[in-house]
C-alpha positions as CSV (number, residue, x, y, z in Angstrom):
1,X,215.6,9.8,-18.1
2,X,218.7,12.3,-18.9
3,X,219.4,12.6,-15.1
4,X,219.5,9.2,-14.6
5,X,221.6,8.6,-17.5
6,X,224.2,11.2,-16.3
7,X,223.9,9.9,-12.9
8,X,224.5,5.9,-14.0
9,X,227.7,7.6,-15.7
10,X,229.2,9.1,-12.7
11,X,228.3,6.1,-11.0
12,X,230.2,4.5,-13.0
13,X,233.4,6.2,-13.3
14,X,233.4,6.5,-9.2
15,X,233.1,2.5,-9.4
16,X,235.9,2.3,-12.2
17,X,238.2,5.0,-9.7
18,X,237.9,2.7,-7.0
19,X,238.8,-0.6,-8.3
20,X,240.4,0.3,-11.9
21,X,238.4,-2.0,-13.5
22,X,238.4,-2.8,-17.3
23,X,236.4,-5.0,-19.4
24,X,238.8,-7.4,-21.9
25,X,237.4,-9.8,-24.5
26,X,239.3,-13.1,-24.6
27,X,241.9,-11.4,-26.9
28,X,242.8,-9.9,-23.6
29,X,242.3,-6.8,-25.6
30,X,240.7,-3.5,-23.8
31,X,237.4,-2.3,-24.6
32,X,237.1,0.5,-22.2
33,X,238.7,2.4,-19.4
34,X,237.2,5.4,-17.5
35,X,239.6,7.5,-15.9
36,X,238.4,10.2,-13.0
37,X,240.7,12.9,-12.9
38,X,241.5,13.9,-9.0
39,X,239.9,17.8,-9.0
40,X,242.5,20.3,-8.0
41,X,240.0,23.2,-6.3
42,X,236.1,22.9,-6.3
43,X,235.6,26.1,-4.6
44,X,233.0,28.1,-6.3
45,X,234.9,31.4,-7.8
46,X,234.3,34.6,-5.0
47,X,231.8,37.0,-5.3
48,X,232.8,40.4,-7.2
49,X,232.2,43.5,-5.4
50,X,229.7,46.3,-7.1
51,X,231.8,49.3,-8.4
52,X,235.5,47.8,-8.8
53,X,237.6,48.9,-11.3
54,X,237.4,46.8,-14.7
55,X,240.8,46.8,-16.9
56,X,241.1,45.9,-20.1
57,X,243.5,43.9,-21.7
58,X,245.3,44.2,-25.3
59,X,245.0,40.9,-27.2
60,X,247.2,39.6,-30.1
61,X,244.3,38.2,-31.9
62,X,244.4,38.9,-36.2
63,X,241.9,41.4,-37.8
64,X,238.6,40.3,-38.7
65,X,235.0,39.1,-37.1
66,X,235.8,36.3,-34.6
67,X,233.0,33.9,-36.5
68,X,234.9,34.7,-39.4
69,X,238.5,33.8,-38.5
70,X,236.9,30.6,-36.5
71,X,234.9,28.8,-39.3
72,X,235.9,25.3,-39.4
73,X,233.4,23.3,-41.1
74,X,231.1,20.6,-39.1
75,X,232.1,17.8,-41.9
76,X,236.0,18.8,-41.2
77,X,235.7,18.6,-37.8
78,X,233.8,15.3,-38.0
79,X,236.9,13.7,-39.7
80,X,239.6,14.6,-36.8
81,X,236.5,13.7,-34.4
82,X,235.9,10.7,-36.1
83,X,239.8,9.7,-35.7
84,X,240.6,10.5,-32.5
85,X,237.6,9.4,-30.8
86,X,235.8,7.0,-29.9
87,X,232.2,5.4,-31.6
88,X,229.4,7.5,-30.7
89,X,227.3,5.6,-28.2
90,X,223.8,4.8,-27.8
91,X,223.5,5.0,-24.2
92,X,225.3,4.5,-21.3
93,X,225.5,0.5,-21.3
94,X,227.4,1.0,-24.6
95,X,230.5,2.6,-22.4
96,X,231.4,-0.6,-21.4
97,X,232.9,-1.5,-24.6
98,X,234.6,1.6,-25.7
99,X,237.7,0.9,-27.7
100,X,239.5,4.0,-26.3
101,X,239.2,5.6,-22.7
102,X,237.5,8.3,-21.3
103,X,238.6,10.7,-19.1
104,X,236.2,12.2,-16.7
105,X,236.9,16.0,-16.1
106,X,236.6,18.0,-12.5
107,X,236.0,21.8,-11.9
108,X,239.6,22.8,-11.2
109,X,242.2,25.6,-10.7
110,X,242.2,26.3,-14.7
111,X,238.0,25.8,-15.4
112,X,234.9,25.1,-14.0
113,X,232.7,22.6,-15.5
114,X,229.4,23.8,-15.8
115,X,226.3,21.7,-14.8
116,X,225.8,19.9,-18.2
117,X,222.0,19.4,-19.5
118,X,222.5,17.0,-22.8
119,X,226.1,16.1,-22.1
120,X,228.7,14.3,-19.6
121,X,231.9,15.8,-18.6
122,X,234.0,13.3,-20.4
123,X,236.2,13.4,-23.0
124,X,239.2,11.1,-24.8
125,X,242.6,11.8,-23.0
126,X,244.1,13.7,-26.0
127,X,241.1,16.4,-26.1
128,X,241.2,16.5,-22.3
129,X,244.9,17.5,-22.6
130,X,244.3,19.8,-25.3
131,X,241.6,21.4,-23.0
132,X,244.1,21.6,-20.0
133,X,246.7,23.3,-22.5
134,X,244.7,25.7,-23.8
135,X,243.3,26.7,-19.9
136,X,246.9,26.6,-18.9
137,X,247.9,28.9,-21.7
138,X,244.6,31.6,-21.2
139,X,245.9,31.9,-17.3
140,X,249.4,32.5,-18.0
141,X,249.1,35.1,-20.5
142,X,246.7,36.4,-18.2
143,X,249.1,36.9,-15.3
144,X,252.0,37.8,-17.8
145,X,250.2,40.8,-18.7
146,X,249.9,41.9,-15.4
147,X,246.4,40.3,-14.7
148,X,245.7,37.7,-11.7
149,X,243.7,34.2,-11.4
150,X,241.1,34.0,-14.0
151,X,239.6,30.2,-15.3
152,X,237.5,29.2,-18.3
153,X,234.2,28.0,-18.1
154,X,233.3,24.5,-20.0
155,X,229.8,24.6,-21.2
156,X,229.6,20.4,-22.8
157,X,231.4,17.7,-24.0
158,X,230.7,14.1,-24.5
159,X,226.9,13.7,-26.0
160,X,225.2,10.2,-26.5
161,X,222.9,9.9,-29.0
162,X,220.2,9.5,-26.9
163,X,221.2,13.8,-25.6
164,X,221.6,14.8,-29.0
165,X,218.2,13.7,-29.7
166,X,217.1,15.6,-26.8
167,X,218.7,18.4,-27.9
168,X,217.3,18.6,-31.1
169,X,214.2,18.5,-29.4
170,X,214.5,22.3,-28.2
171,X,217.0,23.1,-30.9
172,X,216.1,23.1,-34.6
173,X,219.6,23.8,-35.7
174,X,221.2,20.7,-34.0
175,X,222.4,18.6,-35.9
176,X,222.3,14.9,-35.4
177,X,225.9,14.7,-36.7
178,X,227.7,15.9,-33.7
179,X,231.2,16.2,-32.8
180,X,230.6,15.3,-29.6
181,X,229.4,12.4,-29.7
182,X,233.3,11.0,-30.4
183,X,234.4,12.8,-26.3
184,X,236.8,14.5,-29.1
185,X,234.9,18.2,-28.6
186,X,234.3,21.0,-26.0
187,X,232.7,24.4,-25.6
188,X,234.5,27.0,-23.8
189,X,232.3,29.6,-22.7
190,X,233.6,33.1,-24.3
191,X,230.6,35.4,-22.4
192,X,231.2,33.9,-19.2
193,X,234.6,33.6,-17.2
194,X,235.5,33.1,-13.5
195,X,237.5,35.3,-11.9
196,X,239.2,34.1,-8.8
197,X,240.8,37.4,-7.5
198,X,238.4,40.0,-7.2
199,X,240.9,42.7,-6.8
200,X,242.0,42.6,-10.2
201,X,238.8,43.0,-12.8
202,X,239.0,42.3,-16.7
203,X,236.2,42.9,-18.8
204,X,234.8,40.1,-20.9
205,X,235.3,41.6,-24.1
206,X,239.3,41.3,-23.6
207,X,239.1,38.2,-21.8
208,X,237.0,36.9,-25.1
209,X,239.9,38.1,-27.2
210,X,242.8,36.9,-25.2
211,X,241.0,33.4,-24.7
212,X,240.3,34.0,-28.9
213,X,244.4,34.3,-29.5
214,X,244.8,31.5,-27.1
215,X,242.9,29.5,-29.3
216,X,243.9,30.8,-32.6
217,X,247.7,30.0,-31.8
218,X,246.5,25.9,-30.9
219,X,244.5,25.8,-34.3
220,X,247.3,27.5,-36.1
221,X,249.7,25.1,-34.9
222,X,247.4,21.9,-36.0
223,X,246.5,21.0,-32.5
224,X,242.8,21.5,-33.0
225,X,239.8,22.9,-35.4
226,X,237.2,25.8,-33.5
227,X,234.3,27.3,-34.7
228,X,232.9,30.8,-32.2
229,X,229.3,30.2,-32.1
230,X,227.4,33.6,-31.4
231,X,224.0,32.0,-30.2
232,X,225.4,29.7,-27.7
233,X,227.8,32.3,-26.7
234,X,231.4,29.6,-27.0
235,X,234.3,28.2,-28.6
236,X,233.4,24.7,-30.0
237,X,236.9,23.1,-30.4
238,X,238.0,20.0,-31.6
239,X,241.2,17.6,-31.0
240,X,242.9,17.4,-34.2
């Protein structure tokens, strides 16, 4: 049922691409538009040789645990979610009335979207942007410090209630209350990262940290409120 659920969605958004169809009440008033971004590279990131040299990388990240520094509250995030997003939907026929758009989001130069099990790679233009900044900002800093092409790896997004539920189903600790359910939230992935130049290695630890003060300088400047979850091994931000 989750596959075709997914599926219907991408359907969807390849039908909305085509034909840039939206759905107006009389009021002539917009109730949803799905965008589909154009992807930039799909490639899958190369192979690294056995044995190459792994650098590390200084970070500018504060003192302290990482869970401790990124501890915004579910209920605080719920409040920017619940502003900036849209209303959680039931299923999939519900996306035809969406009050605010969706953007659909592509493996690209700057992240990979990972194959999603209870979400769709969707989210409201201004998280998408954030998500774009933030990827943008973790290569350049990347390259200014004498590093070459790394990308993030996004773990989920948008969740319907109907994949929350699922969720929950192999997951005790999730909670029905999710941030993304408003397209308002990602995961970035902080064990796992692409690198797209195999001559130049960083080890995960400082690419954790660096992608850590990439994040800490967004939610420091109000752009966004992150938790680092330990078990599922990401950043869970939020729009602000």
């Amino acid at each position: 049922m989750q596959k075709f659920l997914l599926t219907s969605l991408m359907l969807i958004a390849a039908i909305v691409a085509v034909s840039s169809c939206t759905h107006s009440d009389n009021d002539g008033q917009v109730k949803y538009v799905l965008s589909d971004d154009t992807p930039l590279d799909t490639a899958a990131a190369p192979k690294l040789p056995k044995g190459g040299t792994v650098h590390e990388m200084k970070s500018r990240i504060v003192d302290g645990r990482l869970k401790d520094i990124f501890n915004d509250s579910n209920h605080t995030q719920l409040r920017a979610a619940a502003a900036n997003g849209i209303d959680p939907i039931v299923d999939l026929r519900s996306a035809f009335y969406l009050k605010r758009p969706l953007v659909k989001l592509h493996t690209c130069k700057l992240y990979y979207v990972a194959t999603m099990k209870d979400s769709a790679p969707y989210l409201v233009p201004k998280a998408a942007n954030l998500l774009k900044q933030i990827a943008t900002a973790f290569a350049d800093t990347i390259v200014a410090r004498g590093g070459k092409a790394y990308r993030l790896r996004v773990t989920s997004m948008l969740r319907t209630d109907y994949s929350v539920a699922q969720l929950q189903q192999r997951n005790r600790n999730a909670t029905s209350q999710s941030c993304h359910r408003y397209g308002t939230t990602f995961d970035i992935s902080w064990s796992k990262f692409d690198c797209m130049d195999p001559s130049y290695q960083i080890s995960q630890e400082s690419l954790k940290n660096i992608l850590a003060e990439i994040i800490y300088d967004f939610r420091a400047r109000g752009k966004c409120y992150a938790i680092f979850e330990t078990r599922q091994g990401c950043f869970h931000v939020t729009v602000r």
